[in-house]
N, C-alpha and C positions, 0 to 999 in steps of 0.2 A: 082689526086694521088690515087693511089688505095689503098683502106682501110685497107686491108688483110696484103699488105705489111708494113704497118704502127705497126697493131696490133701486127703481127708478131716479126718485132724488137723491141718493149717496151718488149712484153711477155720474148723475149731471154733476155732485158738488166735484168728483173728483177731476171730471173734466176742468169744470171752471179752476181747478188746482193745478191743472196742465196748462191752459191757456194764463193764468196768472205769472206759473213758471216761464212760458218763452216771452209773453207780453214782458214782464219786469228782470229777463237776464241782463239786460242794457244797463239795469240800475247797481248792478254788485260790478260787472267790467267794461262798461264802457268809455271811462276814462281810460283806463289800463292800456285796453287795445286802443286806441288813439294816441296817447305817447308812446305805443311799441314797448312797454314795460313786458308786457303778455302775448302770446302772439293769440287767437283768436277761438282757437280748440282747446288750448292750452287752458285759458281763462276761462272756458264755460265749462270745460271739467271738473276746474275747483270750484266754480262754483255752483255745481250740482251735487258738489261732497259736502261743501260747507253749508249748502241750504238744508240740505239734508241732516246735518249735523243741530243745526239751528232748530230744528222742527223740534228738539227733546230739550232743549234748555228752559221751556216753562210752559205757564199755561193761563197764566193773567190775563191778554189777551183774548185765548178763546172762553173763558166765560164771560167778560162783557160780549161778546158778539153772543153768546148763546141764551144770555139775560141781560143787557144791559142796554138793546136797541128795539125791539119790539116785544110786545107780550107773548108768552110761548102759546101760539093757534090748538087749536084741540081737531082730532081728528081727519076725515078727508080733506076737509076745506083748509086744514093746518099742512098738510101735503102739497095742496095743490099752492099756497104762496108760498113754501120755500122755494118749488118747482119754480113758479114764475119768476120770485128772487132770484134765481141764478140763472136762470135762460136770459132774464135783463143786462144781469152781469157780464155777462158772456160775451150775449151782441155786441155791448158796445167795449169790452177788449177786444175783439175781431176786430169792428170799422176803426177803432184810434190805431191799431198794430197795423189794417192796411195803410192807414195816409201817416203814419210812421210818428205819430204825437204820442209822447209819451204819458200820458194820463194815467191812473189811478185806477187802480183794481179793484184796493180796498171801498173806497168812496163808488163805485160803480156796484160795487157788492152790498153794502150798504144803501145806497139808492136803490137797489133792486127789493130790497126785500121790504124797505117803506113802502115803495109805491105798491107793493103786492100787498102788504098788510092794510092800506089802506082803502084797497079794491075790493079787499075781500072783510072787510070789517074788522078787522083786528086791531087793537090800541098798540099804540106808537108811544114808548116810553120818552115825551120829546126830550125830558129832562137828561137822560143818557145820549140821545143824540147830539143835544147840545155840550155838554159839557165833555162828551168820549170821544165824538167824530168833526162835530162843526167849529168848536175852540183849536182841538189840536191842528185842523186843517189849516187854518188861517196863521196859526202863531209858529209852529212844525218849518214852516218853509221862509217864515222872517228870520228864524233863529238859524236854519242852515246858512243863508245867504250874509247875514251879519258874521255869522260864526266861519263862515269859509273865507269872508272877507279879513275878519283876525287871523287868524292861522296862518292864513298866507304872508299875513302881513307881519309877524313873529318868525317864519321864516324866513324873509327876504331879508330883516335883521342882525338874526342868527348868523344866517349866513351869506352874510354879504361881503366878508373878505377873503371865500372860498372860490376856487379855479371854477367857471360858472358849466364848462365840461364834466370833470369831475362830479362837481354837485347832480347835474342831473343825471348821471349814469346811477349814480349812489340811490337817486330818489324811483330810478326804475326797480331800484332791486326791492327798495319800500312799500311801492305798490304793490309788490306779490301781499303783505301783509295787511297793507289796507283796503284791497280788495276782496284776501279771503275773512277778515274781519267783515267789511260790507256784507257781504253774502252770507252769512252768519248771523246777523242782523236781522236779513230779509226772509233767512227762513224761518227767525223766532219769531218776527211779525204774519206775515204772510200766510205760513202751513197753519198757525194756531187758529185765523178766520175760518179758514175751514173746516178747522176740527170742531168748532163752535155749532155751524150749519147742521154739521152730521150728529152731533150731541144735540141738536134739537128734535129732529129725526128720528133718532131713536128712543127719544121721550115722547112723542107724538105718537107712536108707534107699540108704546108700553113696554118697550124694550129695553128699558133703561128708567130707572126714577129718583137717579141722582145727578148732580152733574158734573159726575166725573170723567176722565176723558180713557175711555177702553184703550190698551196699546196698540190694537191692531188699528183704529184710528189714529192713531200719530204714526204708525209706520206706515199707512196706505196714504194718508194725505203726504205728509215728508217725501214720499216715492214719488208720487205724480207731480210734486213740484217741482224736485228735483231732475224727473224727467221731461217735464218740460222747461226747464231752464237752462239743459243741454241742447236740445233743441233749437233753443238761439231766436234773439229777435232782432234780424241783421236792421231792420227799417228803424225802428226805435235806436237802436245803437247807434247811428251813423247821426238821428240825431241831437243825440245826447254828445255823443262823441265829437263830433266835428261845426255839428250847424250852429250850437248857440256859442263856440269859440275854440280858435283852434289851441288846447291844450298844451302843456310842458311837464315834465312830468312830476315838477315841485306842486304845478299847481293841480293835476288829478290828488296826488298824494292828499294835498289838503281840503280839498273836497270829500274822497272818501273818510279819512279818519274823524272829521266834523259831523259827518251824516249817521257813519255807524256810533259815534256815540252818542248820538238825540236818541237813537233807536233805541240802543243800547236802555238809556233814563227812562223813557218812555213806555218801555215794557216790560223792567225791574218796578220801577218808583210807582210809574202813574196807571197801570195796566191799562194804558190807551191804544187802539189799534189805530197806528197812523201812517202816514202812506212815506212807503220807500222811494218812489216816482219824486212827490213834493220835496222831501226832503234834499235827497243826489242833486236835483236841478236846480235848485234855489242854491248850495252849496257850491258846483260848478258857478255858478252868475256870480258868485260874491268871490270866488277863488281869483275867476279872472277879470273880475272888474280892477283888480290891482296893479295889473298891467298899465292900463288904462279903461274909464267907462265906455268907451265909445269900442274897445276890443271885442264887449259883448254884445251881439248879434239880437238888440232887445226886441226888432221886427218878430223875429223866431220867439222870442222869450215872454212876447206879450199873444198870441199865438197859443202859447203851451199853458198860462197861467188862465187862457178863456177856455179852453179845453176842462183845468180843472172843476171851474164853476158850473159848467153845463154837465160834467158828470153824474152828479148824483140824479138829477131831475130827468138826463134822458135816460140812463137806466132806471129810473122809477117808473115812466110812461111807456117802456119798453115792459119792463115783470108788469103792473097794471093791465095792459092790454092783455100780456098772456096767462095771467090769471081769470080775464073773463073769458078768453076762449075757452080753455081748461074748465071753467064752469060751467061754460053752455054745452060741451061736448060729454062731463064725463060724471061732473057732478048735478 
């Protein structure tokens, strides 16, 4: 197996790690900075510690992505679609990060390497797509928005005979924890896709023929998420933060701590890799739809949920395309 093309796809997956990192930094603090709980360096410093942190909490996760969504390819032509896989992925975190939607990494990651394995011949496990990527996608983001919608509403409750000053100073200092929780979350979902890619990689590769996951893989992928999650994705932030409703900081509070705990179940219980994006924003919409329904900005919110549908399929036509040119050029 030729070495070039080995180095070559770890190099892109770790990219795609970085671009994952600053694309989904909006989903661990971007409530946070919008109630002024965090100020905006502050928050992406934690959480680039706690993504970082996150990345060693398990490993459920990256073996469905490294078995559990396409057949593992054999040789060049096994290179050239993880290749394509992730150059898909990529493009389209770039164009949703320039028009500032916040979309889905994971599902653009996943799209990326269907539409390449299916370019290039490869069987598509649909059964693991369905039941790993396409169930949790659709239910992931009713259950945040139902569940943020409770929470909120269990605090308003709680405390509803509390100084309503007081209360929200109290709920800023809460969000440092439900944020570094959030973030914590994202990097046990998030860095483990990667590790998956690169475990394929090196089985393609005869470099590896089990599928365990090497440290130095969880410490290179963890780095680069981490490092770009410092990074910052001010366009996605502002409008997570500001455009689908202007936040308070009871009701970030209860957004993050509903979200991080789907993740949380999701990748103890069900080792499903499911999107931090879906989750955070459907949990913001149901936080503050308890204000009133009409608080939430559903122009933007219907917007952001068409965004998710078309993810996986234009990164599949995106790696497809560049799996055939990769074949006409090299293979």
């Amino acid at each position: 197996m030729d070495m070039a093309a080995l180095i070559a796809v770890i190099g892109v997956a770790f990219f795609f790690t970085y671009t994952n990192g600053f694309h989904d930094s909006a989903n661990a603090i971007a409530t946070s900075v919008s109630t002024r709980a965090l100020t905006p360096r502050a928050a992406l410093a934690m959480a680039a510690v706690m993504n970082l942190a996150g990345a060693f909490l398990g490993s459920g996760v990256a073996h469905t992505v490294s078995s559990g969504i396409i057949e593992t390819p054999v040789g060049s032509q096994g290179m050239a679609i993880l290749f394509a896989g992730l150059v898909g992925a990529i493009a389209w975190n770039l164009v949703t990060w320039y028009f500032g939607l916040p979309s889905s990494s994971s599902h653009a990651l996943f799209g990326g390497l269907v539409g390449a394995a299916l370019a290039g011949g490869t069987g598509v496990i649909w059964s693991g797509v369905i039941d790993k990527i396409i169930v949790p996608m659709v239910v992931s983001p009713i259950v945040g928005l139902i569940g943020g919608f409770l929470v909120m509403l269990a605090i308003l409750w709680i405390f509803k005979r509390a100084n309503p000053h007081r209360a929200k100073r109290n709920f800023r200092v809460a969000q440092t924890a439900s944020a570094a929780a959030m973030a914590l979350a994202h990097g046990l979902q998030d860095a483990q896709k990667t590790m998956g890619i690169v475990v394929m990689a090196l089985t393609i590769s005869g470099h590896q023929h089990t599928g365990d996951i090497p440290i130095w893989v969880k410490i290179s992928c963890a780095t680069m998420l981490s490092l770009g999650t410092y990074a910052g994705g001010w366009r996605i932030m502002r409008t997570l933060g500001r455009k689908i409703i202007e936040l308070d900081p009871p009701q970030g509070f209860a957004a993050e701590a509903t979200a991080s705990t789907i993740m949380y179940i999701t990748s103890f219980v069900f080792k499903a890799p499911i999107s931090t994006t879906h989750v955070i924003t459907a949990a913001i919409m149901g936080a503050g739809a308890t204000k009133r329904i009409r608080a939430v900005r559903w122009g933007v919110a219907k917007n952001i949920v068409l965004g998710w549908f078309i993810t996986m399929p234009a990164a599949g036509l995106v790696a497809a395309l560049m799996y055939w040119l990769v074949h006409l050029l090299f293979l």
